[in-house]
Backbone as a chain_set.jsonl record, in Angstrom:
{"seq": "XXXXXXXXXXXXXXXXXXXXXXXXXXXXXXXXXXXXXXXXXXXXXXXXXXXXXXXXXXXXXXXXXXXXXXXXXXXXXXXXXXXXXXXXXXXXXXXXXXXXXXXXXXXXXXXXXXXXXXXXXXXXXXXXXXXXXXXXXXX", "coords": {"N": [[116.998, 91.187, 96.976], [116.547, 88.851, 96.355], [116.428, 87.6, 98.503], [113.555, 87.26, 99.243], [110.156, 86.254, 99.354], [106.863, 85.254, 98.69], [103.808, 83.708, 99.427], [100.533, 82.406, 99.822], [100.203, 81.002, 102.006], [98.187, 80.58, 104.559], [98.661, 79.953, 107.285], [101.551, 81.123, 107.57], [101.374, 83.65, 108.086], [101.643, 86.746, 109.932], [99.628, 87.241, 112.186], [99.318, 89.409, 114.417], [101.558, 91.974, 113.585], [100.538, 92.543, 111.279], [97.96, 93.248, 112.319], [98.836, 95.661, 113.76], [99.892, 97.21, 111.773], [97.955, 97.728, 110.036], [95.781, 98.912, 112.23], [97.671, 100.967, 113.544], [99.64, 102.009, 111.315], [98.573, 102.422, 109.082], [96.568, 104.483, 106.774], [93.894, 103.99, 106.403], [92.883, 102.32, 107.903], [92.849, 102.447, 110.897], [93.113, 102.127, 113.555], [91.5, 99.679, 113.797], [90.576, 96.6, 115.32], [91.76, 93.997, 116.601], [90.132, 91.634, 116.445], [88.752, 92.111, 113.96], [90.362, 92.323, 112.2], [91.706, 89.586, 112.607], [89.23, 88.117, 111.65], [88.849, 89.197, 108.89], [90.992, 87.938, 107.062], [90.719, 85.167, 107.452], [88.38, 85.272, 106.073], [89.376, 85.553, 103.299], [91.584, 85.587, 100.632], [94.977, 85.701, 101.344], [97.301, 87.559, 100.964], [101.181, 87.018, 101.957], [104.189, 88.798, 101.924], [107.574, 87.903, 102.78], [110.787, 88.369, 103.909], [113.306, 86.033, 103.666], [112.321, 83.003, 105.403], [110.428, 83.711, 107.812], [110.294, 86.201, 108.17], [107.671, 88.121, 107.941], [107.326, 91.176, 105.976], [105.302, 92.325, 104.545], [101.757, 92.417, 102.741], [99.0, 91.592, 101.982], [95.126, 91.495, 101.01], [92.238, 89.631, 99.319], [88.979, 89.608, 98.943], [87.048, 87.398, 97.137], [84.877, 85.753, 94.964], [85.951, 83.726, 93.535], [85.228, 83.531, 90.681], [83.799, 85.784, 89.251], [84.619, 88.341, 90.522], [86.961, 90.457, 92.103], [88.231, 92.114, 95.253], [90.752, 93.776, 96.421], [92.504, 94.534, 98.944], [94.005, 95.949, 101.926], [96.81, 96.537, 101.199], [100.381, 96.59, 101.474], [103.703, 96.975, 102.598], [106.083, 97.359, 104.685], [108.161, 99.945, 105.913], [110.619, 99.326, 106.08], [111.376, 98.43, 103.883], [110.782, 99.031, 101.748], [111.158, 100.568, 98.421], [112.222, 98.525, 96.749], [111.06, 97.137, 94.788], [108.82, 95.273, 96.136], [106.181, 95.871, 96.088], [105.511, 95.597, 93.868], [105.845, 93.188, 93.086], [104.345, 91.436, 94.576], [101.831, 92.699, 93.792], [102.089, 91.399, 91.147], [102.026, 88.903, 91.706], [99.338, 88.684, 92.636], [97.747, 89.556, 90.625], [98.217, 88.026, 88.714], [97.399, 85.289, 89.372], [95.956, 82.019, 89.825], [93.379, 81.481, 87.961], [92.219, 84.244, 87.925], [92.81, 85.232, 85.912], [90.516, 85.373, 84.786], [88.399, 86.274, 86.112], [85.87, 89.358, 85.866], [85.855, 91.371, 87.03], [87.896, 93.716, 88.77], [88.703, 95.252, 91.863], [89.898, 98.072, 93.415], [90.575, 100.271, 96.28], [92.716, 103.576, 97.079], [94.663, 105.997, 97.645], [97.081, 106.904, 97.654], [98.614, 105.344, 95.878], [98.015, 105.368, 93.199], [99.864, 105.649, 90.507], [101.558, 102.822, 90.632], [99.628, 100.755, 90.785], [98.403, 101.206, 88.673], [99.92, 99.999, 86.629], [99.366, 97.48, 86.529], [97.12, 97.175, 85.305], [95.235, 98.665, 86.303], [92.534, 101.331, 86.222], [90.738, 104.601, 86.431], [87.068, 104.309, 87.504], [85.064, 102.867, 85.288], [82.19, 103.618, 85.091], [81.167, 105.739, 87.25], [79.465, 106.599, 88.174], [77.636, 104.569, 88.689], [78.32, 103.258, 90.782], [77.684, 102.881, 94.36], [78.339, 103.208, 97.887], [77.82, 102.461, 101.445], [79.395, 103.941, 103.983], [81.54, 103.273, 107.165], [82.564, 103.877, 110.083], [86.11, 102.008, 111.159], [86.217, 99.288, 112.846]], "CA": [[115.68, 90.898, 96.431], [116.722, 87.146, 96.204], [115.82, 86.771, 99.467], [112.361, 87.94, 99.607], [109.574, 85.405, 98.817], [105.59, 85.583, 98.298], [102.997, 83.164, 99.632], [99.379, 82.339, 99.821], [100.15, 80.26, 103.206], [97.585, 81.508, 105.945], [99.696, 79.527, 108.382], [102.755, 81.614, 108.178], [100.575, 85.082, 108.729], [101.74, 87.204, 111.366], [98.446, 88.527, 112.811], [100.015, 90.928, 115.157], [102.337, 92.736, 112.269], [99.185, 93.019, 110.034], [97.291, 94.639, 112.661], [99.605, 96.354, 113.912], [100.236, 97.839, 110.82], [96.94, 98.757, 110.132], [95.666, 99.751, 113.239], [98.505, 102.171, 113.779], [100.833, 103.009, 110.472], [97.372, 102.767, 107.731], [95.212, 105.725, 106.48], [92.099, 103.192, 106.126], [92.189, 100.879, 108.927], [93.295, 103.2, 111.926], [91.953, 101.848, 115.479], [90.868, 98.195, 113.8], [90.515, 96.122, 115.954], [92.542, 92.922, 116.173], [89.087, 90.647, 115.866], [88.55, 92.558, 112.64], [92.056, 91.555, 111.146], [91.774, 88.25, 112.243], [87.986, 87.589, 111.107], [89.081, 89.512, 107.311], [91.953, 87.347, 106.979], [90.117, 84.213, 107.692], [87.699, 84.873, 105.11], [89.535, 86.167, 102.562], [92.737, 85.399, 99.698], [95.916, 86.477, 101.926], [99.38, 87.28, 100.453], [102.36, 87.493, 102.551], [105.673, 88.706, 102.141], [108.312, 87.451, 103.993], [112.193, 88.389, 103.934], [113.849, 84.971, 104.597], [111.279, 82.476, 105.837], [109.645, 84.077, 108.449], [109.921, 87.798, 108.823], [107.037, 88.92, 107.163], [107.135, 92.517, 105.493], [104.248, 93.015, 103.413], [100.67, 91.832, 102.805], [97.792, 92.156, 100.69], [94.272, 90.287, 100.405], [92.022, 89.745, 98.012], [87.888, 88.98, 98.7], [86.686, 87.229, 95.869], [84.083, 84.622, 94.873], [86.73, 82.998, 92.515], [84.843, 82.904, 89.218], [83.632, 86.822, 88.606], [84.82, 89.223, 90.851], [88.056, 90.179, 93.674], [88.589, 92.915, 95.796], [92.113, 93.784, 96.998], [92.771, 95.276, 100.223], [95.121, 96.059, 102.755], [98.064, 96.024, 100.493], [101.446, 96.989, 102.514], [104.925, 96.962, 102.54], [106.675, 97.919, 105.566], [108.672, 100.922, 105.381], [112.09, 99.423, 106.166], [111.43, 97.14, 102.473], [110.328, 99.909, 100.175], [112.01, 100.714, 97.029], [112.911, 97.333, 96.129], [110.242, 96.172, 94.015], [108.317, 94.319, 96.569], [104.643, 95.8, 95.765], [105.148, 95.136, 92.23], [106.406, 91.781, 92.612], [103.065, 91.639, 95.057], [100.583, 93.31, 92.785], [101.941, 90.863, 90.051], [101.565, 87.905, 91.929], [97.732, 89.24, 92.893], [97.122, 89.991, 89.68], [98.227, 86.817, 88.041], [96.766, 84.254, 90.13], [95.263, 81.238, 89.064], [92.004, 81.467, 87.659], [92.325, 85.728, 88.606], [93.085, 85.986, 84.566], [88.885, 85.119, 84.387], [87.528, 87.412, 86.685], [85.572, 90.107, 85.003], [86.3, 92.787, 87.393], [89.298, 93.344, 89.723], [88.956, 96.404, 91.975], [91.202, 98.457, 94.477], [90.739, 101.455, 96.74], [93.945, 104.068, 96.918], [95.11, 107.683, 98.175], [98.417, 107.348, 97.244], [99.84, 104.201, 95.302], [98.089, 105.146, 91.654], [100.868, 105.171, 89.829], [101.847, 101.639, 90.94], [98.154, 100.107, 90.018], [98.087, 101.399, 86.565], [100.967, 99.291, 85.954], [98.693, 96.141, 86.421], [95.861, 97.9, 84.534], [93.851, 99.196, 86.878], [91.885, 103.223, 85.585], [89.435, 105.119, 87.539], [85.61, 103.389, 87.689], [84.866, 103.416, 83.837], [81.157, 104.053, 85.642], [81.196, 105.767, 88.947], [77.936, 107.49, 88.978], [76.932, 103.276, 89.379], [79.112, 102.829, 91.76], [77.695, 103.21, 95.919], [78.792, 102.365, 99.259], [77.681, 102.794, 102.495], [80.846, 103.857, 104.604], [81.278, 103.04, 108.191], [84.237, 103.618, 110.952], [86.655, 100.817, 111.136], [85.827, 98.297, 114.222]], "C": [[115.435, 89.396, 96.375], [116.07, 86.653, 97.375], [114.199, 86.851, 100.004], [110.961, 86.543, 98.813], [107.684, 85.717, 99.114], [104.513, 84.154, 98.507], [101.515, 83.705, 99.63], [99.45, 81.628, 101.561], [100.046, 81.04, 103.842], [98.335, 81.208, 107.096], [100.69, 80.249, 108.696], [102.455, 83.353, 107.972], [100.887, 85.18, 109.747], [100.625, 88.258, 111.818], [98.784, 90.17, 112.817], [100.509, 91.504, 114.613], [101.042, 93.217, 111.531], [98.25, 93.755, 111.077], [97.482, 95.192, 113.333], [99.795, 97.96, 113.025], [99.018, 98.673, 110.21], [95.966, 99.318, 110.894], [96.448, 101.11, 113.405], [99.108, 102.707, 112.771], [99.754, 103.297, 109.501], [96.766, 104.167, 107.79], [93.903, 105.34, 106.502], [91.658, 102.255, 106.728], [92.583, 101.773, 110.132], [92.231, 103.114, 113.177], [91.246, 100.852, 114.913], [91.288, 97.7, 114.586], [91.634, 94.612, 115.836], [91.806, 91.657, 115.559], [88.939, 90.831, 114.617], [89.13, 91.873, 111.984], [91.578, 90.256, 111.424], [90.728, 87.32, 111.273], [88.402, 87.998, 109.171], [90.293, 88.594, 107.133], [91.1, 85.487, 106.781], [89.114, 83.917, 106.485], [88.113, 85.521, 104.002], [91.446, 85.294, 101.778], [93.538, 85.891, 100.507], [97.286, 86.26, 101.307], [100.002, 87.476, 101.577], [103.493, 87.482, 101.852], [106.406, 89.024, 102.783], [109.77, 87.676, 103.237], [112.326, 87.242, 104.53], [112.106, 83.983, 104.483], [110.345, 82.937, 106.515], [109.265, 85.238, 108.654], [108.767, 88.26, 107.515], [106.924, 90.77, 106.977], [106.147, 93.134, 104.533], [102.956, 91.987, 103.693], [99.582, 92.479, 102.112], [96.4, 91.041, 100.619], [93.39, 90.624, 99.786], [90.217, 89.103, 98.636], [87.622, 88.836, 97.561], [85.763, 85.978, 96.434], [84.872, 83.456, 93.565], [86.461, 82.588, 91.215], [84.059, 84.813, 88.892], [84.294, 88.007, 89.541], [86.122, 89.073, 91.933], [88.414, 91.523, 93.938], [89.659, 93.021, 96.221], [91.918, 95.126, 97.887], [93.853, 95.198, 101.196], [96.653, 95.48, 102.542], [99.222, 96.936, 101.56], [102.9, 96.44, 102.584], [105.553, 97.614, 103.376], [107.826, 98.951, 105.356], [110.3, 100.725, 105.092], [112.714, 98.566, 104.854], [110.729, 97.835, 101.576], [111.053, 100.108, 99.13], [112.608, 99.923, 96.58], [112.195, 96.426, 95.366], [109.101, 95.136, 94.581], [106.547, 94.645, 96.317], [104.038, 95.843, 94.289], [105.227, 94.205, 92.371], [104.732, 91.259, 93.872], [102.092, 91.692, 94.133], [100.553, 91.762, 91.489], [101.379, 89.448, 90.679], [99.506, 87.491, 91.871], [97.466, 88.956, 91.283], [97.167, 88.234, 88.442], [97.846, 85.486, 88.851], [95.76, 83.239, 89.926], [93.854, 81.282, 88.981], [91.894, 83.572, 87.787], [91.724, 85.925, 86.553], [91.183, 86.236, 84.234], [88.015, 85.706, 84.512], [87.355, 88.859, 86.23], [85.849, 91.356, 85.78], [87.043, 92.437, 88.826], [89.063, 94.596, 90.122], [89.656, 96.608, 93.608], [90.795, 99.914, 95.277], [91.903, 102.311, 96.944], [93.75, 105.404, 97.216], [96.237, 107.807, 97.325], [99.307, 106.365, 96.482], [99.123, 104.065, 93.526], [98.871, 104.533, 90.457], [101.086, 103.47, 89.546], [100.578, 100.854, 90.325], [98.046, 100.055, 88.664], [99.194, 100.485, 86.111], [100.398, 98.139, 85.908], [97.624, 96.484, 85.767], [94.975, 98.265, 85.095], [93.582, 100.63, 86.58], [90.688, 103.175, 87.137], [88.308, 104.498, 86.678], [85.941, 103.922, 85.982], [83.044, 104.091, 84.196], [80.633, 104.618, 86.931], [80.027, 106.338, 89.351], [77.067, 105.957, 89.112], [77.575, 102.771, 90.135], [78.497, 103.417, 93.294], [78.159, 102.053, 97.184], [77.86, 103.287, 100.616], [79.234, 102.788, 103.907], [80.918, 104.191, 106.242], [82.944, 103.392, 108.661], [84.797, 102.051, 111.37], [86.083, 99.845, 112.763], [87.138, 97.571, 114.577]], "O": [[114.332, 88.85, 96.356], [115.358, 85.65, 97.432], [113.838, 86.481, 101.122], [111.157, 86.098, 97.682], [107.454, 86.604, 99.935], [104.489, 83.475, 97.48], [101.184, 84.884, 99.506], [98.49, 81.937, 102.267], [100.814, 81.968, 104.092], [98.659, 82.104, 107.876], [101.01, 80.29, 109.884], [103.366, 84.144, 107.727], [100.731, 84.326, 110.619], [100.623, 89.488, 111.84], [98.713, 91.21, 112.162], [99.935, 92.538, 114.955], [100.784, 94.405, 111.34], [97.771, 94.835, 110.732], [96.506, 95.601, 113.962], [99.824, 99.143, 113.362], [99.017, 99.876, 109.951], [95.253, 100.186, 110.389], [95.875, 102.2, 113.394], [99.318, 103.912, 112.912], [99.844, 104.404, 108.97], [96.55, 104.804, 108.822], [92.935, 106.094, 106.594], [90.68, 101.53, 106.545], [92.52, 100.631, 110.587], [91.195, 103.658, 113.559], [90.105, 100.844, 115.375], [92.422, 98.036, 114.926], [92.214, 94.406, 114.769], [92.242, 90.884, 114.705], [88.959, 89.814, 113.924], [88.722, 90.958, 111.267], [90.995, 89.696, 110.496], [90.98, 86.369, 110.532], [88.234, 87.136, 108.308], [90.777, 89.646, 106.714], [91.162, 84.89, 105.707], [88.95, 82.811, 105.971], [87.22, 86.214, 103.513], [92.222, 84.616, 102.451], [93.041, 86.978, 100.802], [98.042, 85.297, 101.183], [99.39, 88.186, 102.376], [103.893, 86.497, 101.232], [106.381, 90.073, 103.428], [109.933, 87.232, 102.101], [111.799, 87.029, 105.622], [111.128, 84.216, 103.772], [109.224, 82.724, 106.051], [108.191, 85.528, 109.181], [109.086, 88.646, 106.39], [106.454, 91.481, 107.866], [106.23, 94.196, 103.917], [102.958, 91.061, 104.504], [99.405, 93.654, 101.79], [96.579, 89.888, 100.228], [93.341, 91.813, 99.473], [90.27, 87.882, 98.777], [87.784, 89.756, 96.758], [85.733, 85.416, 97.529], [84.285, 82.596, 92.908], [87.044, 81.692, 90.605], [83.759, 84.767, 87.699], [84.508, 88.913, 88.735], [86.382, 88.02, 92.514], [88.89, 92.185, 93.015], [89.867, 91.911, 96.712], [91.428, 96.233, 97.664], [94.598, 94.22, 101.147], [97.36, 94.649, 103.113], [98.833, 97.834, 102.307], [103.007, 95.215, 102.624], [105.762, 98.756, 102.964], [108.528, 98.643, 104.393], [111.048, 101.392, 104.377], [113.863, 98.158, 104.683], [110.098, 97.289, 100.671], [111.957, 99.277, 99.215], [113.607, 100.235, 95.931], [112.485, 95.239, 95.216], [108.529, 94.333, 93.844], [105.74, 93.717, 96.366], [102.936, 95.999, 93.763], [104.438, 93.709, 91.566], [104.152, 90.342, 93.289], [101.55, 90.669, 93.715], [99.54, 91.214, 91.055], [100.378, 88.924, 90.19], [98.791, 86.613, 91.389], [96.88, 87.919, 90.972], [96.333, 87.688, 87.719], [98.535, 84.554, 88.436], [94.603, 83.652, 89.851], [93.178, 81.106, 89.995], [90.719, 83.785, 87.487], [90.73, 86.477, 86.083], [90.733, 87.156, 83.55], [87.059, 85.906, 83.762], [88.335, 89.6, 86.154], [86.076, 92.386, 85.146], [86.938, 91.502, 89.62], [89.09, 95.422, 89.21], [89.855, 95.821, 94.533], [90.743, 100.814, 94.439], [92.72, 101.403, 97.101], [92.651, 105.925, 97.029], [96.359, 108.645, 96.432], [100.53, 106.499, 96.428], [99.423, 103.166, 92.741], [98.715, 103.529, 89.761], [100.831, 102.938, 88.465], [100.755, 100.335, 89.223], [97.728, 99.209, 87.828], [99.197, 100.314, 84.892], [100.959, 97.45, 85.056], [96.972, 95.441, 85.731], [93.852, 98.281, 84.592], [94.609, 101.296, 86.709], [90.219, 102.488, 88.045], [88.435, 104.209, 85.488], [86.642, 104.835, 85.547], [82.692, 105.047, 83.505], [79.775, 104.042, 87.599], [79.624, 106.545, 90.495], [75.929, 106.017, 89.578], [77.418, 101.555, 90.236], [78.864, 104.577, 93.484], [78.261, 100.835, 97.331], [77.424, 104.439, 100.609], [79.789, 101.844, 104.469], [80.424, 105.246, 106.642], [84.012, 103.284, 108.058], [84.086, 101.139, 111.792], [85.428, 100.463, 113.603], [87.173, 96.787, 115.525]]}, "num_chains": 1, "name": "protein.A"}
């Protein structure tokens, strides 16, 4: 676990891994494009984590306007670095992030990683009948 470390540095993003990963292994990005990834990345908060210096194994980002609101998306942990704490030690970083503590609402989409969320405090919508989207296939 010692060796596992957690940036904000867009520089040491491995594109190709990230859309890779959700092009082909995701439930919610499946057949994005690589322009996609690169253009959401570009404009957006990006975590990486990296075993060592360079091998990145995880990733997570975050749209926000840095003073009321942040979306988190395309959180991930490669399968061969699961059960070792790395999307908590993720989530926490996310979640504690300077200026983050301010923002009045923090939200997340999910199938299958509940559990894990509620541990940073995230519940279902407290209002969902004001909640819409318009929902499109990935590009």
């Amino acid at each position: 676990m010692n060796n596992y470390n957690i940036t904000t540095d867009k520089s040491k993003l491995d594109i190709l891994k990230i859309w890779d990963y959700l092009s082909n292994h995701s439930y919610w990005a499946q057949g994005c494009s690589l322009q996609t990834v690169q253009k959401s990345v570009e404009n957006s908060l990006c975590f990486g984590v990296y075993n060592g210096p360079d091998d990145q194994v995880g990733f997570a980002r975050v749209v926000t306007d840095y003073a009321t609101f942040g979306w988190i998306m395309d959180v991930f942990i490669l399968s061969d670095h699961r059960r070792q704490g790395l999307g908590k030690r993720l989530m926490y970083e996310i979640v504690t992030y300077p200026g983050f503590d301010k923002l009045r609402r923090i939200g997340l989409n999910t199938s299958d990683a509940h559990g894990l969320y509620q541990q940073f405090g995230f519940t279902n919508l407290l209002h969902p009948q004001k909640t819409m989207e318009i929902v499109r296939k990935p590009s």
